[in-house]
Structures are given as C-alpha cells and as structure tokens.
PyMOL Python script that loads the backbone (N, CA, C, O; Angstrom):
from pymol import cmd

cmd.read_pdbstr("""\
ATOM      1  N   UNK A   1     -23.620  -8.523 -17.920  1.00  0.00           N
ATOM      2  CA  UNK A   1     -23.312  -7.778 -16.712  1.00  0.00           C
ATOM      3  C   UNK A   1     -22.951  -6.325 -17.026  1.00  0.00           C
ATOM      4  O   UNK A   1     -23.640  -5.409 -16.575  1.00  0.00           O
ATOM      5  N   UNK A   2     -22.110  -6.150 -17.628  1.00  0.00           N
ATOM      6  CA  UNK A   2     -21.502  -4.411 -18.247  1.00  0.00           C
ATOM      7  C   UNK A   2     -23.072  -3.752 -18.765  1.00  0.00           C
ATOM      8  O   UNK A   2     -23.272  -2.538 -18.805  1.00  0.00           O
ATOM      9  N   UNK A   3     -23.836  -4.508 -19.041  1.00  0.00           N
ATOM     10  CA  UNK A   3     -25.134  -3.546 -19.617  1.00  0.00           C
ATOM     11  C   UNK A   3     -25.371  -2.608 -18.325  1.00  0.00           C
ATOM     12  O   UNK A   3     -25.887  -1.519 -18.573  1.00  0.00           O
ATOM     13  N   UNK A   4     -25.054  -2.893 -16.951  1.00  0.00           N
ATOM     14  CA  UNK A   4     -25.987  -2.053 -16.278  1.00  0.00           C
ATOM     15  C   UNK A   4     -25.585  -0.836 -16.310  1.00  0.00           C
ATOM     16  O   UNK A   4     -26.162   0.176 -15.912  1.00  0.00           O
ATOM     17  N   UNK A   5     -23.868  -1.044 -17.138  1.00  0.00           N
ATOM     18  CA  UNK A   5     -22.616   0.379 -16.531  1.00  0.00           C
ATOM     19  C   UNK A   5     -23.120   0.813 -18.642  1.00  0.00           C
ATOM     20  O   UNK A   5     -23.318   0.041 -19.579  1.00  0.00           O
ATOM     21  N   UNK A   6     -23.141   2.223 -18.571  1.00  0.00           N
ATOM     22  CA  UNK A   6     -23.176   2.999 -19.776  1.00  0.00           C
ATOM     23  C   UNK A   6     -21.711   3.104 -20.182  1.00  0.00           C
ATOM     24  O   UNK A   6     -20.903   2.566 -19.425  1.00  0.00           O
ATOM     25  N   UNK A   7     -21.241   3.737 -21.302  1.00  0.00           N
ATOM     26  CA  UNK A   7     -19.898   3.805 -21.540  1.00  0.00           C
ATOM     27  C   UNK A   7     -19.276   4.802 -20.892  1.00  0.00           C
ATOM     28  O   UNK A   7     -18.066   4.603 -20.791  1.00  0.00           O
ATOM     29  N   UNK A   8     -19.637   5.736 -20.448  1.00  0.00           N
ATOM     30  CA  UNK A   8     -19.405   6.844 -19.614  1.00  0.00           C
ATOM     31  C   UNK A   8     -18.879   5.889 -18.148  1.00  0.00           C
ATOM     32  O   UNK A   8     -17.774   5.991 -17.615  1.00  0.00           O
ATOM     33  N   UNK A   9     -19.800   5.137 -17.789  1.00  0.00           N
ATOM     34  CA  UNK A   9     -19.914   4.493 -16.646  1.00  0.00           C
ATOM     35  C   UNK A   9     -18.158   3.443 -16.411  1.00  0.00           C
ATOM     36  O   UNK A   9     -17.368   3.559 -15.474  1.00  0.00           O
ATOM     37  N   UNK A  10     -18.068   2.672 -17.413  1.00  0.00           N
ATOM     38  CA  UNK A  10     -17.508   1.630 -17.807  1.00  0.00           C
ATOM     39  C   UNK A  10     -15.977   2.670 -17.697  1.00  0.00           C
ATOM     40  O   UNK A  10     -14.923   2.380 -17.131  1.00  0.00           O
ATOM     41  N   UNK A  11     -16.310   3.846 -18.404  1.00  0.00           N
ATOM     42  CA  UNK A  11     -14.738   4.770 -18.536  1.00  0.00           C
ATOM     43  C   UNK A  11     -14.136   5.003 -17.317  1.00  0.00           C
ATOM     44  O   UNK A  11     -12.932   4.840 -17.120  1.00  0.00           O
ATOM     45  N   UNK A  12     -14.973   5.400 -16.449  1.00  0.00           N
ATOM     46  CA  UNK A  12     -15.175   5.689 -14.883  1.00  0.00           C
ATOM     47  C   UNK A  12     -14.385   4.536 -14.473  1.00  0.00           C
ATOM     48  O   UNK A  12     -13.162   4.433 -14.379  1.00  0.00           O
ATOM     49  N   UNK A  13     -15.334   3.664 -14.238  1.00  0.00           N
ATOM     50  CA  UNK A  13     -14.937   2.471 -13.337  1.00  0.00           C
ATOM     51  C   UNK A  13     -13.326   1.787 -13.512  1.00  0.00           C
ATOM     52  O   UNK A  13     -12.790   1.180 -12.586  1.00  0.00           O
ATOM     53  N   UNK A  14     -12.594   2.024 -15.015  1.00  0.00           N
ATOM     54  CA  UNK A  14     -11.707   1.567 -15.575  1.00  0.00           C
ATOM     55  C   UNK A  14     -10.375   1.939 -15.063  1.00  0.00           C
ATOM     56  O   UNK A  14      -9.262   1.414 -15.026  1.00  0.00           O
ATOM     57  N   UNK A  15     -11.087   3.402 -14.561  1.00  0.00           N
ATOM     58  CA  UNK A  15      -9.925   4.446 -14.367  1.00  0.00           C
ATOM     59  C   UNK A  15      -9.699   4.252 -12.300  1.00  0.00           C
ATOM     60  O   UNK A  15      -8.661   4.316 -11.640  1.00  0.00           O
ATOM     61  N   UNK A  16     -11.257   3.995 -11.805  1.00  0.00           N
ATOM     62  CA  UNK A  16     -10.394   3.576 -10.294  1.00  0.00           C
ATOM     63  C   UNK A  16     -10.568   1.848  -9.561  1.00  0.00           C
ATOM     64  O   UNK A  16     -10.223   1.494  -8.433  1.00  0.00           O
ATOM     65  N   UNK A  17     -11.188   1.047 -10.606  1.00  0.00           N
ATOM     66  CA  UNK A  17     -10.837  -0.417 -10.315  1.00  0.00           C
ATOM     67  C   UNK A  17      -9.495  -0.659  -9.707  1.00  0.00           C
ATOM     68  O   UNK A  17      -8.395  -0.136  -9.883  1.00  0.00           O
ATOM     69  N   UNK A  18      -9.995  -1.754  -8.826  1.00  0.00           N
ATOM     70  CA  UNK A  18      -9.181  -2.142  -8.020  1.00  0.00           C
ATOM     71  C   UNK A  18      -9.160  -3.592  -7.905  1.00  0.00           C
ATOM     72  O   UNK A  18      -9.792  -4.108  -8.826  1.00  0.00           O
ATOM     73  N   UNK A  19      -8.584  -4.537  -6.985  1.00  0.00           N
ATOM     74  CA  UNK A  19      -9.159  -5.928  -6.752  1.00  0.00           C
ATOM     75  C   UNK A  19     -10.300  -6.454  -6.481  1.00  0.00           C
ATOM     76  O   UNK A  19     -10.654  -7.621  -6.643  1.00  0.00           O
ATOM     77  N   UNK A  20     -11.167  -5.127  -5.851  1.00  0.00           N
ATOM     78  CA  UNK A  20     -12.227  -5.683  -5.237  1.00  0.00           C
ATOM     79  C   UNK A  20     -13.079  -4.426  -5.178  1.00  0.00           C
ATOM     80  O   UNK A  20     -12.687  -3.259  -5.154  1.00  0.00           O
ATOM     81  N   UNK A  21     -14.650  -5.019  -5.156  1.00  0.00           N
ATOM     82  CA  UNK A  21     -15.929  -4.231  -5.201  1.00  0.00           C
ATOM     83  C   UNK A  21     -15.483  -2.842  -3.859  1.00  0.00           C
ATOM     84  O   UNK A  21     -15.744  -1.659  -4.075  1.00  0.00           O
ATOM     85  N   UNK A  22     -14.950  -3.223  -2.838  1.00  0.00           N
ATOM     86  CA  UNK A  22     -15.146  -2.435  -1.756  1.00  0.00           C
ATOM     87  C   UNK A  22     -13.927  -1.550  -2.248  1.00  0.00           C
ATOM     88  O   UNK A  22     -14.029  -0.334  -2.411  1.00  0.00           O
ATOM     89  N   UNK A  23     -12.380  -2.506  -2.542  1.00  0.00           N
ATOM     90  CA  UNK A  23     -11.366  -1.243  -2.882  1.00  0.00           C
ATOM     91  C   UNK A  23     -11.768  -0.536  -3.884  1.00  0.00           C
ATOM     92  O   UNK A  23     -11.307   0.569  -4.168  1.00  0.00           O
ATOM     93  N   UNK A  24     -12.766  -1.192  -4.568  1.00  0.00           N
ATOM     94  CA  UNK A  24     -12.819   0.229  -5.979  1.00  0.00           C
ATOM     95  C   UNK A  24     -14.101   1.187  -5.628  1.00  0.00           C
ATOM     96  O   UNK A  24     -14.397   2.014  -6.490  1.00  0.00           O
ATOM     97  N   UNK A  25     -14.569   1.160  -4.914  1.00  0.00           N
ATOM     98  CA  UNK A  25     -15.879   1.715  -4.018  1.00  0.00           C
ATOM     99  C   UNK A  25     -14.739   3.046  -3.174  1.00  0.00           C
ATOM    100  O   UNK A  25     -14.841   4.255  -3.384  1.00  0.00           O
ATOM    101  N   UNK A  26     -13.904   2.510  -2.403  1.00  0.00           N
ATOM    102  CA  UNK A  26     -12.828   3.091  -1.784  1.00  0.00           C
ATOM    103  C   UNK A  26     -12.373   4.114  -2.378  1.00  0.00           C
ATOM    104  O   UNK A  26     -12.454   5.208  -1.820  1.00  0.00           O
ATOM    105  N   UNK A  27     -11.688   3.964  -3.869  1.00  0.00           N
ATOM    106  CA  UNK A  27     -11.221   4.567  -4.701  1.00  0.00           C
ATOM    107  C   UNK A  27     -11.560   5.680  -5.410  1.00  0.00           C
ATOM    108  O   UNK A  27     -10.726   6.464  -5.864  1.00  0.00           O
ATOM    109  N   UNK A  28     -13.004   5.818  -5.557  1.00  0.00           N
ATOM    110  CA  UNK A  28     -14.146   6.192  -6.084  1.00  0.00           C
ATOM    111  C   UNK A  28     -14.419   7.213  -4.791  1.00  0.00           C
ATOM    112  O   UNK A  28     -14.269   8.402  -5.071  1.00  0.00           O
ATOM    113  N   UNK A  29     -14.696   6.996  -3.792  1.00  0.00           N
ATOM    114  CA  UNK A  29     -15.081   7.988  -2.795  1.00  0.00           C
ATOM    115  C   UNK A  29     -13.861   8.834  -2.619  1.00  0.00           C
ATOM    116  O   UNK A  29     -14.092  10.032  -2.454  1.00  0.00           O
ATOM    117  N   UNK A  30     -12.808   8.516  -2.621  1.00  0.00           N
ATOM    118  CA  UNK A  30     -11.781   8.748  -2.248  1.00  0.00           C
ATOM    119  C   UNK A  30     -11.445  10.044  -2.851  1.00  0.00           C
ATOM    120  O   UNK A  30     -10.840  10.930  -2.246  1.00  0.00           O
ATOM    121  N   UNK A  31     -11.893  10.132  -4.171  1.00  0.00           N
ATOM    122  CA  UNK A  31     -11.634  10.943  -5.752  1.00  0.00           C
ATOM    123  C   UNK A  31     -12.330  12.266  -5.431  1.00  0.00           C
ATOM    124  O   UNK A  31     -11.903  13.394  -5.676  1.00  0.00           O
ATOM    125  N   UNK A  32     -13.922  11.796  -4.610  1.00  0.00           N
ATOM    126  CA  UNK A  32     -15.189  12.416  -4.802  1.00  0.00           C
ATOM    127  C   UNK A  32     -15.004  13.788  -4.536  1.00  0.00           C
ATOM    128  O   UNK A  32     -15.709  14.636  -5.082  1.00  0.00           O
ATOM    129  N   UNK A  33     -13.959  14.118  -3.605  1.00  0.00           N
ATOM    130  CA  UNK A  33     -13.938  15.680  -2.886  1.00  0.00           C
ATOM    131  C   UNK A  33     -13.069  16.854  -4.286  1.00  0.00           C
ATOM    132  O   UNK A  33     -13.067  18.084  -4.343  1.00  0.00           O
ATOM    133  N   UNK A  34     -12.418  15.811  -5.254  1.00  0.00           N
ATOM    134  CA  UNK A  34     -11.642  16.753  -6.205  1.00  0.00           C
ATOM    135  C   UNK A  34     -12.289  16.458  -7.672  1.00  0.00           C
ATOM    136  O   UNK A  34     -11.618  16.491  -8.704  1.00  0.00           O
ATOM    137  N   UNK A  35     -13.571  16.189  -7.631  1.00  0.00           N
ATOM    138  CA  UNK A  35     -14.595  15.934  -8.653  1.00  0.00           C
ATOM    139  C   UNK A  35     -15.051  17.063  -8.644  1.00  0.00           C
ATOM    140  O   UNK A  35     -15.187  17.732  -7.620  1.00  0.00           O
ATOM    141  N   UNK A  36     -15.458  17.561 -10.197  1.00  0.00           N
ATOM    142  CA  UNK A  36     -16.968  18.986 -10.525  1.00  0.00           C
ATOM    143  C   UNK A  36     -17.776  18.202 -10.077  1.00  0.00           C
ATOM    144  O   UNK A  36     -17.622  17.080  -9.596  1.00  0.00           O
ATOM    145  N   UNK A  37     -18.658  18.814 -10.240  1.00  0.00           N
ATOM    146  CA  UNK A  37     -20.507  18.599  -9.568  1.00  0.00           C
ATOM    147  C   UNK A  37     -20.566  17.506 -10.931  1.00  0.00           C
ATOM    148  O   UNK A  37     -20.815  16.343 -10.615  1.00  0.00           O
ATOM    149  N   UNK A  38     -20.370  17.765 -12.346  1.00  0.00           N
ATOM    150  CA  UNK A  38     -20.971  16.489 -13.058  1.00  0.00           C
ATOM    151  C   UNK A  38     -20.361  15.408 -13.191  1.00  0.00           C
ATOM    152  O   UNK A  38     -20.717  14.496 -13.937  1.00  0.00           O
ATOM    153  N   UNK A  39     -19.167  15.412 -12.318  1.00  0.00           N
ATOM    154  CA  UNK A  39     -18.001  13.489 -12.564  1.00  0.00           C
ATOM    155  C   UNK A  39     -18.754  13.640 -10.831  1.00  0.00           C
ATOM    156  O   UNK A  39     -18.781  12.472 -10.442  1.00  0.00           O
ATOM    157  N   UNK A  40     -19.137  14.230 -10.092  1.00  0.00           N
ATOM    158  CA  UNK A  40     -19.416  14.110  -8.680  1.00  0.00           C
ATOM    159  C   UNK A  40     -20.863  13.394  -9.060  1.00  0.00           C
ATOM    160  O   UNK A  40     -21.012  12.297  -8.522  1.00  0.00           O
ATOM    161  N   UNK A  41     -21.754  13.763  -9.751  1.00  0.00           N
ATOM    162  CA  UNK A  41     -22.896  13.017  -9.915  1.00  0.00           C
ATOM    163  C   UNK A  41     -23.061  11.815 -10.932  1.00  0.00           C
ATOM    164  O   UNK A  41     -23.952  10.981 -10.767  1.00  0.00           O
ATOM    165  N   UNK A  42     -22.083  11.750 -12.096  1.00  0.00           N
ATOM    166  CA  UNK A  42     -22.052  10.247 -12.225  1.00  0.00           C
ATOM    167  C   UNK A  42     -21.132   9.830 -11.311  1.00  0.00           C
ATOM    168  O   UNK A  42     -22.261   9.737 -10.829  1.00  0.00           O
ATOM    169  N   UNK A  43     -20.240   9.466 -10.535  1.00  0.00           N
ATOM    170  CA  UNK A  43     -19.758   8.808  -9.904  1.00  0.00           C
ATOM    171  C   UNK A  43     -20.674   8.302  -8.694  1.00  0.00           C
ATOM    172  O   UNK A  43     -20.455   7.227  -8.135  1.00  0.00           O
ATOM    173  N   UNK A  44     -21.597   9.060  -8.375  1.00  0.00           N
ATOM    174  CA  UNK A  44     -22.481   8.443  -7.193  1.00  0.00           C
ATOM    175  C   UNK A  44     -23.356   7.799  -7.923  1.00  0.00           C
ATOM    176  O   UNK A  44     -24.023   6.971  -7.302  1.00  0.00           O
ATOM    177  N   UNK A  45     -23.584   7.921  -9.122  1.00  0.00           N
ATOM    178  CA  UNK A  45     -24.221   6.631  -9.760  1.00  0.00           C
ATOM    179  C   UNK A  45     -23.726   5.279 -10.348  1.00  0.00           C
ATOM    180  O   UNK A  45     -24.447   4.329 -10.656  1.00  0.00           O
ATOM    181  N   UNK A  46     -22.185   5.364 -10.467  1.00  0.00           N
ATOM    182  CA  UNK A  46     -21.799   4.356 -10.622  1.00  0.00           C
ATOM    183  C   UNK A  46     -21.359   3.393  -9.031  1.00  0.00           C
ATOM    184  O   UNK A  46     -20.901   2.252  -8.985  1.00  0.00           O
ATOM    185  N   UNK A  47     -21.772   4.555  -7.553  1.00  0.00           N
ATOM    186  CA  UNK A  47     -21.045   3.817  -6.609  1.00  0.00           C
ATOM    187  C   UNK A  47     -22.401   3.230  -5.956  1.00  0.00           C
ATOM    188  O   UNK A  47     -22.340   2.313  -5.137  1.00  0.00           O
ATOM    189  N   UNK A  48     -23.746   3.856  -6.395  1.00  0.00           N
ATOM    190  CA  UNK A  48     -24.745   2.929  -6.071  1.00  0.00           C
ATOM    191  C   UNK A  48     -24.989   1.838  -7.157  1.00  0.00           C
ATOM    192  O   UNK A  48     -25.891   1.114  -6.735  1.00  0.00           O
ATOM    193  N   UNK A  49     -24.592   1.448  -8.293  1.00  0.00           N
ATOM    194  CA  UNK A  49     -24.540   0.679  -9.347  1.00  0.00           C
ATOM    195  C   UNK A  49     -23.761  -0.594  -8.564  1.00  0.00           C
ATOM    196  O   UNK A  49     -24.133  -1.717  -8.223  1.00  0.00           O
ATOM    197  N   UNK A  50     -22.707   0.021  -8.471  1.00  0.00           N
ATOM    198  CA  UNK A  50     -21.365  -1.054  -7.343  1.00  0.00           C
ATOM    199  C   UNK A  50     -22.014  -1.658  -6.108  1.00  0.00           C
ATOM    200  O   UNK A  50     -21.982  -2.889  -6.108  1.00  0.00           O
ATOM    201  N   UNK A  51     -22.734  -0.958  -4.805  1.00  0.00           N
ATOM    202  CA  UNK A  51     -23.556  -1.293  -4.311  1.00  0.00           C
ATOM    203  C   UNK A  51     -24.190  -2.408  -4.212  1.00  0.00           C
ATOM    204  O   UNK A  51     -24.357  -3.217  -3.299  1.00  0.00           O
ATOM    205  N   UNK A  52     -24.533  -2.329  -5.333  1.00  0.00           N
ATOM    206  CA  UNK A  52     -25.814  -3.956  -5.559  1.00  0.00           C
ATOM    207  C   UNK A  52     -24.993  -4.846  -5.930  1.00  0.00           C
ATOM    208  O   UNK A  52     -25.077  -5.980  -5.458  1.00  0.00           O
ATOM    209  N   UNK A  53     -23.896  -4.468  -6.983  1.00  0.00           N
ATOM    210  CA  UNK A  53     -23.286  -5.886  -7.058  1.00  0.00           C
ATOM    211  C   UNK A  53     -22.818  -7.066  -6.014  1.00  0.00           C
ATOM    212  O   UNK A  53     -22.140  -6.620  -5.089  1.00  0.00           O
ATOM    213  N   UNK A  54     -23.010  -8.258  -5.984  1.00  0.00           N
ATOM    214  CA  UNK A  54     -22.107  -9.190  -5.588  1.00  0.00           C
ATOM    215  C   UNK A  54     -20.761  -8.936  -6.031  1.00  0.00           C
ATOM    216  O   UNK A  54     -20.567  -8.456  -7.148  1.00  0.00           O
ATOM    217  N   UNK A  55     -19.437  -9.330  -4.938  1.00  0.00           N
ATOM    218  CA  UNK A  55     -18.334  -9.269  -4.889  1.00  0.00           C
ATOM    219  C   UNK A  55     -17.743 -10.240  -6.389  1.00  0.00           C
ATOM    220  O   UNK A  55     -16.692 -10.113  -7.018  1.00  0.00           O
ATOM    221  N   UNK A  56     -19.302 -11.533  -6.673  1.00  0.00           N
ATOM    222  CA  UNK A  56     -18.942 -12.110  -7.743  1.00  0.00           C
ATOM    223  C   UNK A  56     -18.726 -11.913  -9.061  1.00  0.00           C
ATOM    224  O   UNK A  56     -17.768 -12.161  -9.793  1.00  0.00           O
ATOM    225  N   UNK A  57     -20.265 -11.202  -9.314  1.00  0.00           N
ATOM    226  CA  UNK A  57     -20.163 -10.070 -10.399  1.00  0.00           C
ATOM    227  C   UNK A  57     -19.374  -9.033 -10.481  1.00  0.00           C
ATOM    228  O   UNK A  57     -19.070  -8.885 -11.665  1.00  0.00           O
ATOM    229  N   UNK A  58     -18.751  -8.010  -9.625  1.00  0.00           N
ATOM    230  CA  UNK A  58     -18.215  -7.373  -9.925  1.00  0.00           C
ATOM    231  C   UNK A  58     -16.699  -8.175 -10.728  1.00  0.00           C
ATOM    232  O   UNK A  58     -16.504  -8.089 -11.941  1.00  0.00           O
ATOM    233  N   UNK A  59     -15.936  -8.777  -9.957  1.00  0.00           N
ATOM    234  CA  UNK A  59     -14.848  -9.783 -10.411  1.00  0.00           C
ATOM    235  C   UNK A  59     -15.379  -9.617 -12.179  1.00  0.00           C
ATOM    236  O   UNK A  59     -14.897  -8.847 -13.010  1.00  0.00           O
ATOM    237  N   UNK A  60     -16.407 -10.523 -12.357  1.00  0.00           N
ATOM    238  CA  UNK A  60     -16.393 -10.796 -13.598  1.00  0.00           C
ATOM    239  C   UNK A  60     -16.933  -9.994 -15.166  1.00  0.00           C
ATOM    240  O   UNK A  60     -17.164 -10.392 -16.307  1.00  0.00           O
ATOM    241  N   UNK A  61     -16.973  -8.340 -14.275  1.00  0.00           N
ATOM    242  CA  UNK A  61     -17.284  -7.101 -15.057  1.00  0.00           C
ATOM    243  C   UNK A  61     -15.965  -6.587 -16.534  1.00  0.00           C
ATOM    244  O   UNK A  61     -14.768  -6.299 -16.508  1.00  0.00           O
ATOM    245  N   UNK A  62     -16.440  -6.636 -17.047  1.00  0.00           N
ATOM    246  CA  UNK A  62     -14.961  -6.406 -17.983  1.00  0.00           C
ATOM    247  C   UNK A  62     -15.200  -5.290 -18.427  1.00  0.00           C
ATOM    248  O   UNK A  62     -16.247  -4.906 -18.948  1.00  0.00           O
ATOM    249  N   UNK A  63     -13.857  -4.484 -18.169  1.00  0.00           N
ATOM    250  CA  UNK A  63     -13.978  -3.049 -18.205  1.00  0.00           C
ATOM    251  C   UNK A  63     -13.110  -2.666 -18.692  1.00  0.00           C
ATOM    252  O   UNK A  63     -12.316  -2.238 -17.855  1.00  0.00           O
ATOM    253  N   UNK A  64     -12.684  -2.540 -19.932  1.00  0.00           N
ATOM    254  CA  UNK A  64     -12.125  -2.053 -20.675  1.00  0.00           C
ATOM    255  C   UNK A  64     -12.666  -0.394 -21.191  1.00  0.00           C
ATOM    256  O   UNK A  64     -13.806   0.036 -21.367  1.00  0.00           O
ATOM    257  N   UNK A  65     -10.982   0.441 -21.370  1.00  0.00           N
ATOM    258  CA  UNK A  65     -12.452   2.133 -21.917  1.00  0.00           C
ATOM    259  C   UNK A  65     -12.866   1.641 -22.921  1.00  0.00           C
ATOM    260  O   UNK A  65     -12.602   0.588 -23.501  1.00  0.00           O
ATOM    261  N   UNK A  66     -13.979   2.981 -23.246  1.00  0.00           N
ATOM    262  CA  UNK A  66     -14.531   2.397 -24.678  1.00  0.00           C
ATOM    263  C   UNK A  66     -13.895   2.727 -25.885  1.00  0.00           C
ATOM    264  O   UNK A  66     -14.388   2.316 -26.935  1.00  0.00           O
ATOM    265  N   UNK A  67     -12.773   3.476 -25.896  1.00  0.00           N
ATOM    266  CA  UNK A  67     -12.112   3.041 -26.938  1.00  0.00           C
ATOM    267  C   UNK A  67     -11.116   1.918 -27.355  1.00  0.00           C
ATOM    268  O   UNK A  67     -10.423   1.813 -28.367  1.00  0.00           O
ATOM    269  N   UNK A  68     -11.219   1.320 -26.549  1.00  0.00           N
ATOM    270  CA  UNK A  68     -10.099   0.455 -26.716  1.00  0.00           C
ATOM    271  C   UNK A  68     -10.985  -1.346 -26.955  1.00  0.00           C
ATOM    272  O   UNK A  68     -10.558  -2.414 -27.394  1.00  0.00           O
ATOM    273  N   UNK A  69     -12.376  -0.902 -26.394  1.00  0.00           N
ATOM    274  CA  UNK A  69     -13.041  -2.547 -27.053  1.00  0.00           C
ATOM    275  C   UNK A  69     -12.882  -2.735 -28.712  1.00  0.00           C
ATOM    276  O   UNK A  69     -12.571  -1.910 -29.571  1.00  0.00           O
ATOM    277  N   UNK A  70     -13.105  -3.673 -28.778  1.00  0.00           N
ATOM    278  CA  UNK A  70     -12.900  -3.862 -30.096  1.00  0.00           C
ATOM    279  C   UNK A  70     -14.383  -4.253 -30.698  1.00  0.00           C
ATOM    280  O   UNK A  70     -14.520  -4.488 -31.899  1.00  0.00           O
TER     281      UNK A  70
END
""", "prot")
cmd.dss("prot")
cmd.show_as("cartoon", "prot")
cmd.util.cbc("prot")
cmd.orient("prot")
C-alpha cells in the first residue's frame, strides 16, 4: 500500500494524519493557503492519492517519516 506514497509523500502525510481519510484530507486542505507553490503542488498530489483510497486502506497505510523506518 505505502508504494503509491514516495518518501516525500509518506513525510507529508505523517505530519497531517488524522483518524480518518476525510480528517486527514481536511487537514491537508486546511494547510494549503500557508503552503509555497512546491509543498502546494505535492500536497495536491498526495490529496488526489488520498482520494482513491478506501477509508480501509488508508487505516492500514503505515506512515512513519522516513527517517525514522528502520
């Protein structure tokens, strides 16, 4: 599942996860107006990435940053 998110992607998502696909979708838009143009354009790629997921998959995304996987 994490293959679809890049590590860039995965750093992102880590930082406004929430309980759920829609609150972290929420979170993410929420950010968008005090983003540069280049966290403004990956972030709309990680919120159409989110998009497609099922509420199931997302749950079971493990998102740790990437420094901290082992």
């Amino acid at each position: 599942m994490t293959d679809k998110f890049n590590v860039e992607e995965i750093n992102l998502l880590s930082i406004y996860r929430a309980d759920t696909r829609k609150e972290t979708i929420q979170n993410m838009n929420a950010a968008l107006p005090d983003m540069d143009e280049d966290m403004k354009e990956l972030t709309q790629e990680v919120l159409t990435k989110l998009q497609k997921l099922t509420e199931e998959e997302f749950t079971s995304l493990i998102l740790e940053p990437a420094d901290e996987i082992e």
